[in-house]
C-alpha positions as CSV (number, residue, x, y, z in Angstrom):
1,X,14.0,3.0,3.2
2,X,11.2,4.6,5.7
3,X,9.2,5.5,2.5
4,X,9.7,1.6,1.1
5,X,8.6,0.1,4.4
6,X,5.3,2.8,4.4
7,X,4.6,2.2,1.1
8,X,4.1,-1.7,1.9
9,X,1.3,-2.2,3.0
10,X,1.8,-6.1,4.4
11,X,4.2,-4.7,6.6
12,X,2.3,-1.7,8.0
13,X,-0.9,-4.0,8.2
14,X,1.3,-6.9,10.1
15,X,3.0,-4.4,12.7
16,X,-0.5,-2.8,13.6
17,X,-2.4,-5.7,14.3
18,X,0.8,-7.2,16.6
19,X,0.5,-3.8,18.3
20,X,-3.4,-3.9,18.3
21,X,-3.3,-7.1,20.0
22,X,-1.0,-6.4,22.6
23,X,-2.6,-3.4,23.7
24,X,-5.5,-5.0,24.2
25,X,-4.7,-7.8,25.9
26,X,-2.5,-5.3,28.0
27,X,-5.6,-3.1,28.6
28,X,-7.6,-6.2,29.3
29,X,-5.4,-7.8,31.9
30,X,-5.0,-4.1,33.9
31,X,-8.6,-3.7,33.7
32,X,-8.4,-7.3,35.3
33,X,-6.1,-6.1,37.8
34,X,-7.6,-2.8,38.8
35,X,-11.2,-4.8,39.8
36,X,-10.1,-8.5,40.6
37,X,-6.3,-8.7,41.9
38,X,-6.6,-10.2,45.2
39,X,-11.0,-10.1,46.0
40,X,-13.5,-8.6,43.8
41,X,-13.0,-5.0,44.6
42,X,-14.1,-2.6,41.8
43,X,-13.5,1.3,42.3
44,X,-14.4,3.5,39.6
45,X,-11.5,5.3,39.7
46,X,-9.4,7.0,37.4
47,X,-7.4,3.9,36.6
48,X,-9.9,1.6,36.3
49,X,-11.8,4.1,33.9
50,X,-9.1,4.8,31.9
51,X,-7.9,0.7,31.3
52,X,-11.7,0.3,30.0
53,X,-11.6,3.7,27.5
54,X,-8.3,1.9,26.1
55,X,-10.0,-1.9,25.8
56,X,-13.4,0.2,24.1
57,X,-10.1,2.0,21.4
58,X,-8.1,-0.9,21.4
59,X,-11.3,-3.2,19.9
60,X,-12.3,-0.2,17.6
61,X,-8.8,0.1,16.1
62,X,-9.1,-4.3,15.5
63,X,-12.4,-3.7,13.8
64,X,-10.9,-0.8,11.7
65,X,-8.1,-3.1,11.0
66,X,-10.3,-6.1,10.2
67,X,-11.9,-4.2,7.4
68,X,-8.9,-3.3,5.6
69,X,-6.6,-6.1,6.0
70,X,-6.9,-8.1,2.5
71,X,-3.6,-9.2,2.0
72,X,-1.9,-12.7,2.6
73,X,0.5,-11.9,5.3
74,X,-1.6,-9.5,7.4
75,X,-4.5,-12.2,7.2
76,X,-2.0,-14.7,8.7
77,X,-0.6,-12.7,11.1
78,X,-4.1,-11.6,12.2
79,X,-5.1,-15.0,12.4
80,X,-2.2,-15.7,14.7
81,X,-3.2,-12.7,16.5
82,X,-6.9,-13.8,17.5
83,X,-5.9,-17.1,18.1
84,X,-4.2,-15.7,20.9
85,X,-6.3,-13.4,22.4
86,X,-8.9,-16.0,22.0
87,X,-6.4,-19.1,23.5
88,X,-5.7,-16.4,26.8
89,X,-9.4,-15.5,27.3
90,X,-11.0,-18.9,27.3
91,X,-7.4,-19.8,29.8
92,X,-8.0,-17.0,32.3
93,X,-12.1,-17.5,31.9
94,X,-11.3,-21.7,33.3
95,X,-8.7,-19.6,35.7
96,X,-11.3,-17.2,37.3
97,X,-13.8,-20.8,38.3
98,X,-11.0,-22.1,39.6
99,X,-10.9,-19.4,42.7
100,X,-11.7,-20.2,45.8
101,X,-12.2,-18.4,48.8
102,X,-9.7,-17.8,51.7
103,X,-9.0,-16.2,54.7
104,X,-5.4,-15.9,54.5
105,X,-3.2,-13.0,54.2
106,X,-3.9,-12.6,50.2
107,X,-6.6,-14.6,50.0
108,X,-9.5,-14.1,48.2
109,X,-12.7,-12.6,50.5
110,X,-15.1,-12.1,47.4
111,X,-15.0,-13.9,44.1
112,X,-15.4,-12.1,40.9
113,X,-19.3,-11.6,39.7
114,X,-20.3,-14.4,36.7
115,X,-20.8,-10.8,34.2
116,X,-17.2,-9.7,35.1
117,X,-15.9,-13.2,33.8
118,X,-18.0,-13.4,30.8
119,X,-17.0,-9.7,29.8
120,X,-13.4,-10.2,29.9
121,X,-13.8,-13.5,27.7
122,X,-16.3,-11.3,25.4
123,X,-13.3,-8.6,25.1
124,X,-10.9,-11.3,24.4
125,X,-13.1,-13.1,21.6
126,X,-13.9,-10.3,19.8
127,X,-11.2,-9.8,17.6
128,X,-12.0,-13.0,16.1
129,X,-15.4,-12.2,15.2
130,X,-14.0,-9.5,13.6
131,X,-11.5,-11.7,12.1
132,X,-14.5,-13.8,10.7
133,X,-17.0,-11.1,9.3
134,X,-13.7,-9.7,7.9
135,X,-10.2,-10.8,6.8
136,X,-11.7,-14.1,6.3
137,X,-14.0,-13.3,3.2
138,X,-10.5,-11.5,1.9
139,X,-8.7,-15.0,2.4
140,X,-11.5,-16.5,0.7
141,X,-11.0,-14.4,-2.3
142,X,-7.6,-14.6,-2.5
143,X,-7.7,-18.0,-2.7
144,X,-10.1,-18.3,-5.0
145,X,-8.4,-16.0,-7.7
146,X,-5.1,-17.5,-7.0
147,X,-6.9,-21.3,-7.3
148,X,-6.3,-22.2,-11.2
């Protein structure tokens, strides 16, 4: 069963980019978290380095992805993928101008910077411009060969 389900590639193809786009969006959000919870506070520590190694390998292993998915169902599911990551980066880039500043217990002393904002939409938008220059010419000609 193990050697059926490696041998088929939709499968394999489907699985990695759900995982793909998880971790990214996980690495993404704890990056998030590690400079921005309650003020703008960036430390380059460990943490913070580390959550920005695994957004640079998460992205690489989408690109990778992009250029060998050519199949129906991985196309789809990719699609459904980006669509996400793209729907939560443009939500929590409208989310960051909607801080304000407060001197309350957890309140916000410093907003985020303008470049922080744009960078984490930037990370969240990229696997759909992979999903463009990629899977998309595959849909393309898979449509067209199946078209009579």
């Amino acid at each position: 069963m193990l050697k059926e389900l490696i041998g088929n590639k939709s499968i394999v193809f489907s699985i990695l980019w759900i995982i793909a786009g998880t971790a990214l969006l996980h690495a993404t959000l704890f990056l998030s978290i590690c400079c921005n919870l309650f003020s703008w506070n960036p430390e380059l520590d460990r943490v913070t380095v580390l959550s920005a190694c695994a957004v640079i390998v998460c992205l690489a292993c989408i690109v990778g992805l992009s250029k060998k998915t050519n199949t129906f169902a991985p196309i789809l599911i990719s699609l459904l993928t980006c669509i996400t990551l793209s729907a939560y980066g443009i939500y929590e880039f409208k989310a960051f101008y909607s801080e304000t500043l407060s001197s309350d217990f957890l309140g916000r002393m410093k907003l985020s910077p303008d470049w922080f904002r744009v960078t984490i939409l930037l990370i969240l938008l990229s696997p759909s411009i992979a999903w463009i220059c990629y899977p998309f010419r595959s849909l393309k000609k898979l449509i067209k060969t199946t078209s009579p």
